[in-house]
C-alpha positions, 0 to 999 in steps of 0.5 A: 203252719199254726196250730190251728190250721194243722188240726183244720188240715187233720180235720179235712184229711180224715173228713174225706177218707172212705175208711172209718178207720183212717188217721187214728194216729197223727204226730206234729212235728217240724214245731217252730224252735221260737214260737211253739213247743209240743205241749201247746201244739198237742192242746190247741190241735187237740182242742181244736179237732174235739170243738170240731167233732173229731175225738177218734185220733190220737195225737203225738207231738215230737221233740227237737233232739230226741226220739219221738215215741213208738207207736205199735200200729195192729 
């Protein structure tokens, strides 16, 4: 899935939700070894939920081989 359509998914997912509260935190992960890395994943999904109106969702991107970072979800 590109980028872009994962954001357009995020966007989708939270534009249904009954709760204002809803997908706060979303993490990208299962990022192409060849043609993506985390850092552009984060800016391009980023840019493209801000260009739609959607700036309440934090978003994280997990790395190949190591630990992803915690989140304490209150």
């Amino acid at each position: 899935m590109a980028n872009e359509d994962a954001a357009k998914a995020i966007a989708e997912i939270k534009s249904v939700s009954t709760s204002k509260d809803s997908l706060k935190y979303v993490f990208l992960a299962h990022i192409s070894k060849h043609h993506n890395n985390p850092e552009t994943a984060l800016r391009v999904a980023g840019d493209t939920l801000k260009d739609m109106n959607i700036s309440d969702i934090n978003l994280f991107a997990t790395k190949r081989n190591s630990r992803c970072r915690a989140v304490k979800i209150s």
